[in-house]
C-alpha positions, 0 to 999 in steps of 0.5 A: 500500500502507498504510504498516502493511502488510506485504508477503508471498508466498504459494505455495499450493502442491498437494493439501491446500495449497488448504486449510491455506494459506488457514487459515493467512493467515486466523489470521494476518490476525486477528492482525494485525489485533489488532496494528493492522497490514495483510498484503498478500499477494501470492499467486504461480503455483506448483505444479500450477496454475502448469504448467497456467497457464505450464508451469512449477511455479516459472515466471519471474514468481514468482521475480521477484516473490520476489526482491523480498519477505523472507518468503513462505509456501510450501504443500506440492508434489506433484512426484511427480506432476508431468509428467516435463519438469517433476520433474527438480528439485522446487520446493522445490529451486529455492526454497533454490538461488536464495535460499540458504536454508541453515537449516532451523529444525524445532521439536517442542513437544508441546501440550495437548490433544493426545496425545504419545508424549513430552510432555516434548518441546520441541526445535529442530533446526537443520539446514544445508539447502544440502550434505550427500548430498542428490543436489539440493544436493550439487553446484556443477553436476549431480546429486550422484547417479550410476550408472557401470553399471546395477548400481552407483549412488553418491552424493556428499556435501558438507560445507563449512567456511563453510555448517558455520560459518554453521549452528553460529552460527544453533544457538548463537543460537537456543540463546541466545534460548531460555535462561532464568533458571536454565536455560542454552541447550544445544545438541548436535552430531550428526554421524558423525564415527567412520564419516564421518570427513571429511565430518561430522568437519568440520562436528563439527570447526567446530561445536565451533570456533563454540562457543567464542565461545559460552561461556554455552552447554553444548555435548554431541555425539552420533553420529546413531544415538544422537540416534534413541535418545536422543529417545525415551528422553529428549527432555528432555535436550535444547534445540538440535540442530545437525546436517547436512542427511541427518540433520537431515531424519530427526531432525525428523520423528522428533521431530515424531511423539514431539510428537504427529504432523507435522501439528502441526510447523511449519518455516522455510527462510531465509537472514541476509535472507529466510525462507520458511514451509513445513510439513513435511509433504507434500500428501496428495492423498489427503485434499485437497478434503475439508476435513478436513487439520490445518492447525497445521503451516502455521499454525505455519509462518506464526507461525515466518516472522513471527518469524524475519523479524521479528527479522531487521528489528526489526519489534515488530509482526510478532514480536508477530503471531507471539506471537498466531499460537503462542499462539492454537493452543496454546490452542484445542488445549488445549480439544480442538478438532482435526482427527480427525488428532489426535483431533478433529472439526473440519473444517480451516475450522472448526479455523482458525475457532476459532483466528483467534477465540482470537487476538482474546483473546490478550495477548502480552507481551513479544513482541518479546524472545522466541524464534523457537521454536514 
């Protein structure tokens, strides 16, 4: 391997994955190309075409190879669809146990170009990914689901002191990197602390304690309910969401759609040593193999990794990649190439096309200080 290169997974992934993963690595290699650097992807088995190949969606050889890397990028699954051996867990699942991927960065910016139900949007939702009620998350062993009788099914959720204090520290963080002169960072605690009194009551509870080491930060709360209504209402108001994991899934989407769609929103799962790039969105095989997905979420998705990753090991270079990647997107959105998702005619190669073209012109600067917020 070169010694400019750097070494990422890709896990291509099912339905419109063949498409916005491959337009997504394209952008990125002439980003970095423009950056005088190499990539050197290491594509693994994953998905559909990994239990046709080892009869398994995340076989052995893959998560071996992932031990070894810090970053990859993941494409959508489609596990619903999956063989019933095969669906007990979802990839995705098996990708955040292993790793600890506990943070969940979801950006929604609104862009030019491209029609926004709240313009003024620009918001990072920080979501704990590891407890809450997700029923493949919740538990040390087994399913936090369960059904005593057939007419009685009950959930169990988890909240804890330690996985609460370490996304509060990421949000605050987060929040500090995108204040700016005369704009201080903010961020808000969302939680349900009047109905859910022990469990978000906690992680409000520790929140508010993280906060204090954080004295250049304001710091607001709001019940979850509330949040829903405030980001339609006025999204403005708000920089830094840090909320649990049941809530963060629901509140990142809603703000995604108030930017202008989930096709356009990217998203990071990563731990304090590894980050793994997946949009939000899921497959779509209803529209795969016909080149007409919008690939800005993967895209982003991939410039979000790169800059995660690359603060997290002081690489310049790939914090700068990451700057060409944002910027590139912005801009030929801005001249009203899209896909017809969002208005436009450009198929999903000829979308990426555009994009990889538009980062050979982009300047970066002061790329290795900013944000990883897209």
């Amino acid at each position: 391997m070169p010694d400019n290169a750097r070494r990422i997974g890709v896990l291509v992934g099912d339905g419109i994955g063949v498409e916005i993963v491959p337009a997504a690595v394209a952008v990125a290699d002439a980003a970095a190309h423009a950056e005088g650097i190499e990539i050197d992807w290491c594509e693994l088995p994953f998905g559909a075409a990994a239990i046709e190949s080892h009869d398994d969606p995340v076989p052995p050889e893959t998560l071996s190879a992932l031990d070894d890397l810090g970053l990859w990028l993941v494409g959508p699954h489609d596990s619903a669809s999956y063989p019933a051996q095969h669906s007990a867990r979802t990839p995705g699942a098996v990708l955040r146990t292993r790793y600890g991927l506990f943070a969940n960065l979801r950006p929604a910016k609104a862009f030019s170009g491209v029609p926004a139900v709240k313009p003024d949007i620009d918001v990072l939702i920080v979501r704990e990914n590891s407890e809450g009620l997700y029923a493949d998350r919740n538990m040390a062993v087994g399913s936090g689901e369960f059904m005593p009788t057939a007419d009685v099914a009950l959930s169990v959720g988890l909240v804890t002191r330690a996985a609460s204090e370490r996304i509060a520290r990421v949000a605050f963080a987060a929040a500090a990197d995108r204040a700016a002169p005369g704009r201080p960072g903010r961020v808000t605690i969302v939680h349900k602390a009047n109905v859910l009194r022990l469990t978000t009551g906690l992680f409000r509870d520790v929140c508010r304690e993280v906060a204090t080491e954080f004295a250049e930060i304001e710091v607001t709360e709001q019940h979850v309910d509330a949040m829903a209504a405030l980001l339609v209402r006025r999204p403005a108001d708000f920089d830094v969401i840090v909320t649990e994991n049941l809530f963060g899934d629901i509140l990142s989407d809603l703000a995604g759609e108030l930017a202008g769609s989930l096709g356009i929103a990217g998203s990071v799962n990563c731990s304090e040593t590894q980050v793994m790039a997946q949009a939000t969105h899921g497959a779509a095989p209803d529209i795969a193999g016909r080149d007409v997905a919008n690939p800005v979420a993967m895209i982003a998705s991939v410039a979000m990794g790169f800059r995660r990753y690359g603060l997290m090991t002081d690489d310049a270079a790939l914090i700068a990649v990451a700057g060409r990647m944002e910027s590139a997107v912005a801009d030929t959105l801005a001249t009203s190439v899209a896909t017809a998702d969002l208005g436009g005619t450009a198929s999903t190669t000829r979308f990426a096309a555009a994009v990889a073209q538009q980062v050979v012109r982009t300047r970066v600067e002061g790329a290795a200080g900013t944000s990883e917020h897209t």
